[in-house]
C-alpha positions as CSV (number, residue, x, y, z in Angstrom):
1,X,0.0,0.0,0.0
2,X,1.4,3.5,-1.2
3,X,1.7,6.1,2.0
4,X,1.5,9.8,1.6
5,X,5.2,10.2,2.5
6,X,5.9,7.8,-0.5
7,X,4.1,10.4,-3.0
8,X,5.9,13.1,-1.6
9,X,9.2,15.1,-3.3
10,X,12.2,14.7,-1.4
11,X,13.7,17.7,0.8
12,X,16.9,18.4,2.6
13,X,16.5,16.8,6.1
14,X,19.3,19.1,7.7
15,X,17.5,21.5,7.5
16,X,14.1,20.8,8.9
17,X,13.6,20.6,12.5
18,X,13.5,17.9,14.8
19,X,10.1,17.8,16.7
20,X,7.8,15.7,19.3
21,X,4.4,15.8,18.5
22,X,2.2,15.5,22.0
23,X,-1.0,13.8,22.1
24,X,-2.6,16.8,23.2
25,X,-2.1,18.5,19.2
26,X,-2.9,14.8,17.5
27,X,-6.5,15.2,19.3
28,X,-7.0,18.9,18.4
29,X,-6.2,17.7,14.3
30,X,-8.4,15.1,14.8
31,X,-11.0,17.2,16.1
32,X,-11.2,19.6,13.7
33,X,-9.6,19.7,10.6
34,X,-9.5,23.6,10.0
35,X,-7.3,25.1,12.9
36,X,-3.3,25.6,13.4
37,X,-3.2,21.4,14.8
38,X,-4.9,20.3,11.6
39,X,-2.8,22.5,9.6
40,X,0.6,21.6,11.3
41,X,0.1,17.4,11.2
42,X,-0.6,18.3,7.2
43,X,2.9,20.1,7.6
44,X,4.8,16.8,9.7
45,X,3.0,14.6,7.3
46,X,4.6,16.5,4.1
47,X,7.7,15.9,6.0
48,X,8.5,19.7,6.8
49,X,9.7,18.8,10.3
50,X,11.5,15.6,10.8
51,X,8.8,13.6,13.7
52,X,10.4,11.8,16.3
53,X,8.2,8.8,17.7
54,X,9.3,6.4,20.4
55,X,7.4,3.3,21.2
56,X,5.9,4.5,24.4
57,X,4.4,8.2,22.9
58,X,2.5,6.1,19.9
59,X,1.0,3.9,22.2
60,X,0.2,6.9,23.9
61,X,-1.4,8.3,21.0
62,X,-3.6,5.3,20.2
63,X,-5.0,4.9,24.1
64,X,-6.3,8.5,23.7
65,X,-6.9,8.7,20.2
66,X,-9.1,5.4,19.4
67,X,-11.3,6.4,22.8
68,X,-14.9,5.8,22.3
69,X,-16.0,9.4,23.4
70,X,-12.6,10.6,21.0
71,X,-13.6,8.7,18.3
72,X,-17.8,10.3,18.6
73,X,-16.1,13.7,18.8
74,X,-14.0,13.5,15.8
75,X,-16.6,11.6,13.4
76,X,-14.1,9.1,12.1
77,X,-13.9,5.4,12.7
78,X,-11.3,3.5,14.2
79,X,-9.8,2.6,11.2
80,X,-9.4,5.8,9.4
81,X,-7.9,7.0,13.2
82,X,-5.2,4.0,13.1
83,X,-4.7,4.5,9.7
84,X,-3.6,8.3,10.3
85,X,-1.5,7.4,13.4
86,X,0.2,4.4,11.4
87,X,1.0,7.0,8.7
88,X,2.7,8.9,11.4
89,X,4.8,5.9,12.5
90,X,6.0,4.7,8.9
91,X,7.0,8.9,8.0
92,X,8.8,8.8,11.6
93,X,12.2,8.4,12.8
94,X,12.2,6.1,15.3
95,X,13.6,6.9,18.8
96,X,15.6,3.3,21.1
97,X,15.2,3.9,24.4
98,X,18.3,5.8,25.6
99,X,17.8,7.1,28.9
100,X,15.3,7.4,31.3
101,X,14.6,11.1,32.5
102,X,11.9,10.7,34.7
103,X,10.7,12.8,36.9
104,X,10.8,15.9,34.6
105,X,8.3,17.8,34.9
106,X,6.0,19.2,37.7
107,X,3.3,17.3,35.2
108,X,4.1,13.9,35.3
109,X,2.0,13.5,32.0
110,X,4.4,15.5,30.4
111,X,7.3,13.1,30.9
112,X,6.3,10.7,28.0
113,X,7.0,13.5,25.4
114,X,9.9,15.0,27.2
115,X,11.6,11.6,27.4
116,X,10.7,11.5,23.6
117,X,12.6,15.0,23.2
118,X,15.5,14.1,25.1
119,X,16.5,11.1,23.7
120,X,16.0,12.4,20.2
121,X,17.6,15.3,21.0
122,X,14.7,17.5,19.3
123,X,14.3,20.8,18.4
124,X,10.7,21.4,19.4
125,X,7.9,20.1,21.3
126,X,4.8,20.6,19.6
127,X,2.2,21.2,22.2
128,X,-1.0,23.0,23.7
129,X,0.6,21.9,26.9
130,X,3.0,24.6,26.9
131,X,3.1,25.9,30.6
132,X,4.7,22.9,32.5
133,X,6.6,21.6,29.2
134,X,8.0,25.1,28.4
135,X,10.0,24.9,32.0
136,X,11.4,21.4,31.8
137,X,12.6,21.4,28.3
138,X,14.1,24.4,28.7
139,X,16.6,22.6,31.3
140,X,17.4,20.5,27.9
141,X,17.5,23.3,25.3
142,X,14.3,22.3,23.6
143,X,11.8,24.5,22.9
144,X,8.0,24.1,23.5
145,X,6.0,26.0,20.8
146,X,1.9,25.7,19.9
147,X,0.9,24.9,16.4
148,X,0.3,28.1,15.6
149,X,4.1,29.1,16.3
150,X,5.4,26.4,14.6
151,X,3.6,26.8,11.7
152,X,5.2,30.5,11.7
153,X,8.5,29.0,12.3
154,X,8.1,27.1,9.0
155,X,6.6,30.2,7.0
156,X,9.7,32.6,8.2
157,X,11.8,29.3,7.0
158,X,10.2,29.0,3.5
């Protein structure tokens, strides 16, 4: 089966950034397909930013994601849902388990994608998250930027 990242022209990988995508931005694109989340999983998914995925943050992503009440709130089934997050997986670089970092953040939810960060040694954290996240990664020089930023980031980059 073809995958969107197959169909999609090569570009200089130095040069894009190294990012984490939480949980917390894969729920607002799934939610609605018209605001800055929507429009910066396009963005990963044309491989614009390099994704960084360890084991632990996808299966993270399908718990929340393939939810009953998730799945009635975005109008999609669970296939079209694991489809989307499999897509992510196959366009990903995958991250071994390095080191553990834990505890990290005065969120201990947050600890999962800063571990993720870490251990890829990423440039961003793409997050609504951003108040508890912005403190701890800044201990690692990561920095912890909402879809809307990012997408500027990429425009000012273009």
């Amino acid at each position: 089966m073809e995958s969107i990242s197959d169909t999609l022209p090569e570009v200089n990988q130095a040069t894009r950034p190294k990012i984490v995508l939480d949980t917390s931005v894969l729920i607002a694109a799934l939610r609605s397909g018209s605001g800055a989340s929507a429009a910066a999983l396009i963005r990963i998914l044309r491989l614009d930013a390099r994704l960084l995925l360890s084991y632990a943050l996808v299966c993270e992503y399908r718990d929340v994601a393939l939810r009953p009440d998730q799945l009635a709130a975005f109008q999609r089934t669970a296939q079209e849902v694991e489809s989307l997050i499999s897509e992510l997986e196959e366009l990903a670089e995958p991250l071994p388990f390095a080191e553990r970092h834990r505890p990290i953040s005065p969120d201990p939810d947050d600890d999962l994608v800063l571990e993720a960060a870490i251990n890829g040694r990423a440039d961003l954290i793409l997050s609504h998250n951003i108040r508890h996240l912005r403190q701890a990664a800044a201990r690692f020089k990561i920095e912890v930027v909402t879809p809307q930023e990012f997408l500027q980031l990429l425009r000012r980059e273009e």
